[in-house]
C-alpha positions as CSV (number, residue, x, y, z in Angstrom):
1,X,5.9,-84.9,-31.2
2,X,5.8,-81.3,-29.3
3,X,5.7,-78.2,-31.3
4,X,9.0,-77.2,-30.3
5,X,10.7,-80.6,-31.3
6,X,9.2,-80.2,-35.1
7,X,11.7,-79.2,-37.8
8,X,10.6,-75.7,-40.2
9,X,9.3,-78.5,-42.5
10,X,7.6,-80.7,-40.1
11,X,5.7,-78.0,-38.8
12,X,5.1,-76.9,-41.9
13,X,3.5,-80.1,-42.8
14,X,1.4,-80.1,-39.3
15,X,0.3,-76.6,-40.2
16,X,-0.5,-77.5,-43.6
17,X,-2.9,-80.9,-41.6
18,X,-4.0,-78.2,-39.0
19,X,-5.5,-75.9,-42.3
20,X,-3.7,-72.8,-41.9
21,X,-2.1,-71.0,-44.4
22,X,1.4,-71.6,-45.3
23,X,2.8,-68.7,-43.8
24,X,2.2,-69.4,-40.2
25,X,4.6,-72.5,-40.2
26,X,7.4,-70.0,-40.8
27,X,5.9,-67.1,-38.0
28,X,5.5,-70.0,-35.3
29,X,9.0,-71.3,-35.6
30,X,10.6,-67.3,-35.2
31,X,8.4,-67.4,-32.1
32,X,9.8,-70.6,-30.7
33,X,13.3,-70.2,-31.6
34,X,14.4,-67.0,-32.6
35,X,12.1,-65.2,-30.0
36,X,12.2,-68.5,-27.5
37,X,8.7,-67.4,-26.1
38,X,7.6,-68.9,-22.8
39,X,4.1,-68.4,-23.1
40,X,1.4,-68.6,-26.2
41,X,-0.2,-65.4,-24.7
42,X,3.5,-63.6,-26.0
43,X,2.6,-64.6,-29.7
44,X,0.9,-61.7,-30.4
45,X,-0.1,-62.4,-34.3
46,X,-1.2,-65.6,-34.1
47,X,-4.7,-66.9,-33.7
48,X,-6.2,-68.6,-30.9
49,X,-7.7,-71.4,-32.5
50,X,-4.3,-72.0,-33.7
51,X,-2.9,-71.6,-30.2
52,X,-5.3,-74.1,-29.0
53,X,-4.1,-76.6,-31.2
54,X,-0.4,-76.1,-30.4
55,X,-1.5,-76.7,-26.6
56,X,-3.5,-79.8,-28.0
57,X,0.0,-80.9,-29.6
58,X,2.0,-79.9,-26.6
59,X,3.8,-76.9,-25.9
60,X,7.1,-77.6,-23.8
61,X,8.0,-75.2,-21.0
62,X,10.1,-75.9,-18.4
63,X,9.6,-74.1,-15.3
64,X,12.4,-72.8,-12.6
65,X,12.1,-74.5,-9.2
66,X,15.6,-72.8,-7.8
67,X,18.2,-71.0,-8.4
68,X,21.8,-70.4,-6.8
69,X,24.6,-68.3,-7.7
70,X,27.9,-68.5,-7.0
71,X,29.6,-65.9,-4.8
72,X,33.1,-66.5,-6.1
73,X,32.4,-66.0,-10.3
74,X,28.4,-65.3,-10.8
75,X,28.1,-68.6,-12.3
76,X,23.9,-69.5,-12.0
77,X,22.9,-73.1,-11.6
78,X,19.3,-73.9,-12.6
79,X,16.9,-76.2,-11.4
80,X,13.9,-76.8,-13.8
81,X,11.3,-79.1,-13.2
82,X,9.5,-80.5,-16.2
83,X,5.9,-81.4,-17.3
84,X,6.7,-85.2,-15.1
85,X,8.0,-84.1,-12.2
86,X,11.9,-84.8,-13.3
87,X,14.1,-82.4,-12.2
88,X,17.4,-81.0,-14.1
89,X,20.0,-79.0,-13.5
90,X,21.4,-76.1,-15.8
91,X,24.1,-74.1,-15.5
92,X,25.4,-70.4,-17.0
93,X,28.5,-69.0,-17.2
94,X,29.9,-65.7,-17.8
95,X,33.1,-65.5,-19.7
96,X,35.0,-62.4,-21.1
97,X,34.4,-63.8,-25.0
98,X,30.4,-64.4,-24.0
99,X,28.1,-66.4,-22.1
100,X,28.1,-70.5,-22.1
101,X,25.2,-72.5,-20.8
102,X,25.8,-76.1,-19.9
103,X,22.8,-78.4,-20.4
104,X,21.6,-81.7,-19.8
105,X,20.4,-84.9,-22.2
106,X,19.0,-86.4,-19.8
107,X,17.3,-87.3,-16.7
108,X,19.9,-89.1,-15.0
109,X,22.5,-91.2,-16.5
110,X,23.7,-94.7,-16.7
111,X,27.0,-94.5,-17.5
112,X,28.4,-95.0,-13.9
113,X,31.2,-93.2,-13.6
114,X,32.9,-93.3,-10.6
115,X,33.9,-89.5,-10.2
116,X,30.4,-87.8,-11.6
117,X,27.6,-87.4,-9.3
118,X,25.5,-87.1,-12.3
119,X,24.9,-91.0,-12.7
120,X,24.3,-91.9,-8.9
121,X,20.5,-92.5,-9.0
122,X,20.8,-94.2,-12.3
123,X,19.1,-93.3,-15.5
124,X,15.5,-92.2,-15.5
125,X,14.9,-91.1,-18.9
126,X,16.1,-89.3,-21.9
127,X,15.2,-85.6,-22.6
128,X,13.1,-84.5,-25.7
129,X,14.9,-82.1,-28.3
130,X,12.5,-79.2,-26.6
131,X,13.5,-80.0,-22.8
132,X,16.8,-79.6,-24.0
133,X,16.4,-76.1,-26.2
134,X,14.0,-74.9,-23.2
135,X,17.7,-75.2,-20.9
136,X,18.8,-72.9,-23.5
137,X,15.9,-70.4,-24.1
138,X,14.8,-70.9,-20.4
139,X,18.3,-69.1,-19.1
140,X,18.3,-66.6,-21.6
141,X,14.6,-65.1,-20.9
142,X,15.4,-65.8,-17.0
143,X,18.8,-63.5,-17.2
144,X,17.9,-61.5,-19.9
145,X,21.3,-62.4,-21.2
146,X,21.9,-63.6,-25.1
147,X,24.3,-67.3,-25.2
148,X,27.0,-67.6,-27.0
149,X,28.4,-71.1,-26.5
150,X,26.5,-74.6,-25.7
151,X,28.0,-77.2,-23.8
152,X,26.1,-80.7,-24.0
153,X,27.6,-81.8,-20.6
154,X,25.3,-81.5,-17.7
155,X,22.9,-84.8,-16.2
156,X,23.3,-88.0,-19.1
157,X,25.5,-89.6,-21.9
158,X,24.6,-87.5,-25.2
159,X,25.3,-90.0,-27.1
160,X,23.2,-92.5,-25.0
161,X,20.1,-89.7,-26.4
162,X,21.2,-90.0,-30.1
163,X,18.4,-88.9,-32.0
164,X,16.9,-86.2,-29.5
165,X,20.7,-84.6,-29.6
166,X,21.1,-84.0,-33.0
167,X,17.4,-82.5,-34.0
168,X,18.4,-80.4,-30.3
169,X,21.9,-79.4,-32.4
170,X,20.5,-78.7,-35.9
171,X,16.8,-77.1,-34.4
172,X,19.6,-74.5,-32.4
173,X,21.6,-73.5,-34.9
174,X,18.9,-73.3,-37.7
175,X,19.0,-69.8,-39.4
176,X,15.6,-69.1,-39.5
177,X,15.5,-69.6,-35.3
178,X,18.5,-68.7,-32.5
179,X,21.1,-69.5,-35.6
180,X,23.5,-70.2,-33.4
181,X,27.1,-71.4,-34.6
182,X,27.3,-75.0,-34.6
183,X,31.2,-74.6,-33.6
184,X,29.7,-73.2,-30.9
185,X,28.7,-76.3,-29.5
186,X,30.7,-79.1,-28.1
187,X,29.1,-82.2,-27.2
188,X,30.7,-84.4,-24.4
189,X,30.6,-88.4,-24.4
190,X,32.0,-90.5,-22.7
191,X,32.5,-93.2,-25.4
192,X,29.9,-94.7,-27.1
193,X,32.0,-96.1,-30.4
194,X,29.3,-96.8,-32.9
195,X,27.3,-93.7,-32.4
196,X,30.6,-91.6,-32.6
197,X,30.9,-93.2,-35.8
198,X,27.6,-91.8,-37.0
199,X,28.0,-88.4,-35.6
200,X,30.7,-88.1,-37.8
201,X,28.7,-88.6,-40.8
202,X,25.7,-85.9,-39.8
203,X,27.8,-83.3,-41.2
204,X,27.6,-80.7,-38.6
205,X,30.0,-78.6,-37.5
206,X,30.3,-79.0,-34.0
207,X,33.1,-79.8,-31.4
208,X,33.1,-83.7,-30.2
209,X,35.1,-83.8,-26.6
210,X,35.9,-87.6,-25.1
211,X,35.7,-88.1,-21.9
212,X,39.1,-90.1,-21.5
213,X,40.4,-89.5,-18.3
214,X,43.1,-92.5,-18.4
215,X,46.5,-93.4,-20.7
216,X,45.7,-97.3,-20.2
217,X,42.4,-99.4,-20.7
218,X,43.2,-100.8,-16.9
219,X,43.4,-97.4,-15.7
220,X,40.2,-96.3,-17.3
221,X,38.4,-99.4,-15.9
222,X,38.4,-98.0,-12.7
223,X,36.8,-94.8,-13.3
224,X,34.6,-95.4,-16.3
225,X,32.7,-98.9,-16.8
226,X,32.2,-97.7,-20.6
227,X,35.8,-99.1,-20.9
228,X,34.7,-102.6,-20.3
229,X,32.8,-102.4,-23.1
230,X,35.0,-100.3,-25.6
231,X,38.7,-100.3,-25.3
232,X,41.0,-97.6,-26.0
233,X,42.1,-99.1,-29.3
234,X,38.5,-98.9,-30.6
235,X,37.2,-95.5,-28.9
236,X,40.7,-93.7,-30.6
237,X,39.5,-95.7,-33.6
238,X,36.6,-93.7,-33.5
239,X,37.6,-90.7,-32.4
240,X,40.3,-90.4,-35.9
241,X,37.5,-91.4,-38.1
242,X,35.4,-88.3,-36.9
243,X,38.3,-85.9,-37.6
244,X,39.1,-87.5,-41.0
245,X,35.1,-87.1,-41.9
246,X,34.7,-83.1,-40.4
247,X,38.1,-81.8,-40.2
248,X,37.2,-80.6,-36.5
249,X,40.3,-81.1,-33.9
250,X,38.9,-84.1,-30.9
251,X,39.3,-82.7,-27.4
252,X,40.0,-85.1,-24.7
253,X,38.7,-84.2,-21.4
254,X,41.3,-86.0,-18.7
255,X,40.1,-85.3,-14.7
256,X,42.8,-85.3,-12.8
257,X,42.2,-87.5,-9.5
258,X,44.8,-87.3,-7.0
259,X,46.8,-90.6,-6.4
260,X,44.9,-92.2,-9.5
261,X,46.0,-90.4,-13.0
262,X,47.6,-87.8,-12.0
263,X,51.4,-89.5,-12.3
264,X,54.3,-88.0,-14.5
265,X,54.4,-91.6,-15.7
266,X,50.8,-91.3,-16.5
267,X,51.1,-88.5,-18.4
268,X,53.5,-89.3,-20.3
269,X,51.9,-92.7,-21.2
270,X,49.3,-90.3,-22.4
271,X,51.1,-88.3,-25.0
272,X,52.4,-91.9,-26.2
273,X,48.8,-92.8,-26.7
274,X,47.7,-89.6,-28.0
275,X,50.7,-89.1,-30.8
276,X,49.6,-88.5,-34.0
277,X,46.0,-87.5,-33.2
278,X,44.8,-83.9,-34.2
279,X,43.6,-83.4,-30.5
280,X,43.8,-81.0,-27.5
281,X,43.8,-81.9,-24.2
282,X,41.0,-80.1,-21.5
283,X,42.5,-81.3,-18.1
284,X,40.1,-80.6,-15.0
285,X,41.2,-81.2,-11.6
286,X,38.3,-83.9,-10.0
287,X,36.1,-81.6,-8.4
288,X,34.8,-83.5,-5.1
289,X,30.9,-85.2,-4.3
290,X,29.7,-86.4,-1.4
291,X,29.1,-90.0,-2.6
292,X,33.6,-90.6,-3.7
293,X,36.7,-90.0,-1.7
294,X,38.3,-89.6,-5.1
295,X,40.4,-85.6,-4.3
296,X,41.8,-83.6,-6.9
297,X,44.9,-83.5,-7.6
298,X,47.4,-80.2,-6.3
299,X,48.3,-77.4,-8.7
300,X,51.8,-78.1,-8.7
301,X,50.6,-81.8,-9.9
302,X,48.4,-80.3,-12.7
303,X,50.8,-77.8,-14.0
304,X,53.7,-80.9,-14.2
305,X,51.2,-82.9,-16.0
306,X,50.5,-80.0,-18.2
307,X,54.2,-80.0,-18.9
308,X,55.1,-83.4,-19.8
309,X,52.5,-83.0,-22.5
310,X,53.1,-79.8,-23.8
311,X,56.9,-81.6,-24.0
312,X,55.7,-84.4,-25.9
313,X,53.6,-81.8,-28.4
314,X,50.5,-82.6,-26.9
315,X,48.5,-79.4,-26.6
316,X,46.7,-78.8,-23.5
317,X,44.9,-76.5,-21.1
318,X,43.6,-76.3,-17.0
319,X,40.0,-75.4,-16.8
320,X,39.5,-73.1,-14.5
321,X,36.4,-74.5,-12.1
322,X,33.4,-72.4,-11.9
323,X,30.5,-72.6,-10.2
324,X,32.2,-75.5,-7.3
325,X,31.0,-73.7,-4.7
326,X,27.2,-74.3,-5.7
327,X,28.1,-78.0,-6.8
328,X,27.9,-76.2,-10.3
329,X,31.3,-77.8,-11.4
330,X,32.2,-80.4,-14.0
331,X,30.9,-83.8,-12.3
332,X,28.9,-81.8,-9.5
333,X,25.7,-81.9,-11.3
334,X,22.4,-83.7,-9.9
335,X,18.6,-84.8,-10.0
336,X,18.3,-82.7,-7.1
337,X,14.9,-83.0,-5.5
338,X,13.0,-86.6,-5.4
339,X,10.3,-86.8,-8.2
340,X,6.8,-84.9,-7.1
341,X,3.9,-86.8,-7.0
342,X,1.3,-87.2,-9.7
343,X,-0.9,-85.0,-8.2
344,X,1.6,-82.4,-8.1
345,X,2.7,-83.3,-11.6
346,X,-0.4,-82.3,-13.2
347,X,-0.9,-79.4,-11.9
348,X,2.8,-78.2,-13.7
């Protein structure tokens, strides 16, 4: 495992292996996560023999290949290639209440739905705890700009990276590194029942959003081939069990696609299947890729949607697009460029 993906105690145990004095465990993990160096030549008090073994270890950077910024908001989409030659896209956002960085979890994704260009390509692999911090510490030391709110919602299915997402969560939000508030973070998936199920009991603190986007398992069939596997019944299941273990309100994310699920009808069949659930509804209009003729829906349809829930006591809200103009908006994101070869690779 890479420096960077080592709990305080795990690295104090490899520092402990290593023959260094206790202390340094503690200095080396304020320089990887509460300073979020990019280079070992920025730890200024710790030895090079020691630095040569964290590079013997492994030492993730990731490394910016472009960068585009939007001309209608400021919102910044990175691409970073890492130490293989994957590329990944990152994107941050400036709000009023802070900044908000939405990362990937992984390199490609398998999920297949039908209105993200995020799976087209399929998946290529799952990202380490430290690719996924670097999206994080990466942005900040490239804008010079502190973050105030993580999104798990770029490139892959969080879930789908269980056990790299929560040492990613609890390595963020430790309080001897960035300390950042896990209800600060919201982790998207787009359904994966038994690993919602265990989420629930990791005890953290953090927002779960579903990625619903239809009232009927028929519907939902169409746009998401999760649903051949779960059905609604079991997903909802899931979904109450994590508020009755943490307390923390579900958020369904619904994508409005024009002609699709977008209906009065529709949305009222949603409220029906939503009563009773301690939820809030995030409704994004379908923002268009190349690859789908799915178009989002009009205003007028979004704001009647909005209105048969609200007059069912569903709560719900529009979010407003950023970055669509950069393909920076929810379902725009992409592996970009082709892998480089293995020559260029190890030259990274």
């Amino acid at each position: 495992m890479d420096i960077k993906s080592m709990y305080l105690t795990e690295l104090e145990t490899w520092i402990k292996e290593k023959g260094y004095p206790a202390f340094r465990a503690k200095q080396l993990f304020k320089w990887l996560h509460e300073k979020y160096v990019g280079s070992l030549d920025d730890m200024t008090n710790i030895p090079k023999n020691l630095k040569q073994d964290i590079l013997e270890s492994g030492f993730t950077v990731i490394k910016e290949e472009t960068r585009q910024v939007s001309t209608k908001d400021g919102t910044v989409k990175f691409l970073f290639k890492l130490h293989d030659g994957q590329m990944i896209e990152t994107v941050f956002m400036r709000y009023n209440y802070g900044n908000s960085i939405c990362i990937s979890s992984q390199a490609g994704c398998r999920m297949g739905c039908k209105f993200c260009a995020s799976t087209i390509g399929g998946l290529v692999r799952n990202l380490t705890a430290s690719e996924m911090l670097e999206q994080v510490y990466a942005a900040m030391r490239l804008t010079g700009e502190k973050i105030s709110n993580i999104v798990v919602m770029g490139t892959g299915e969080p879930l789908d990276n269980y056990d790299n997402l929560i040492r990613f969560i609890r390595l963020i939000s430790d309080e001897e590194g960035y300390n950042i508030s896990q209800r600060s973070i919201t982790v998207s998936s787009c359904g994966i029942v038994p690993r919602i199920y265990d989420l629930a009991e990791e005890n953290l603190s953090i927002t779960f959003a579903l990625s619903l986007h239809a009232p009927s398992d028929e519907e939902r069939k169409e746009l998401m081939p999760i649903a051949y596997q779960y059905t609604l019944e079991e997903t909802l299941a899931a979904c109450k069990a994590y508020f009755e273990k943490t307390g923390r309100r579900i958020t369904f994310e619904y994508s409005l696609v024009k002609g699709k699920n977008d209906t009065e009808e529709q949305a009222l069949k949603l409220a029906k299947l939503l009563k009773g659930i301690n939820c809030h509804v995030n409704l994004i209009p379908v923002n268009p890729i190349d690859e789908r003729s799915f178009k989002r829906s009009d205003q007028n349809s979004v704001e009647k949607f909005k209105l048969t829930l609200e007059k069912k006591s569903i709560n719900g809200t529009i979010r407003r697009s950023v970055g669509s103009d950069i393909d920076a908006a929810c379902g725009q994101l992409r592996r970009k460029y082709a892998v480089v070869s293995q020559e260029e690779s190890n030259e990274i």
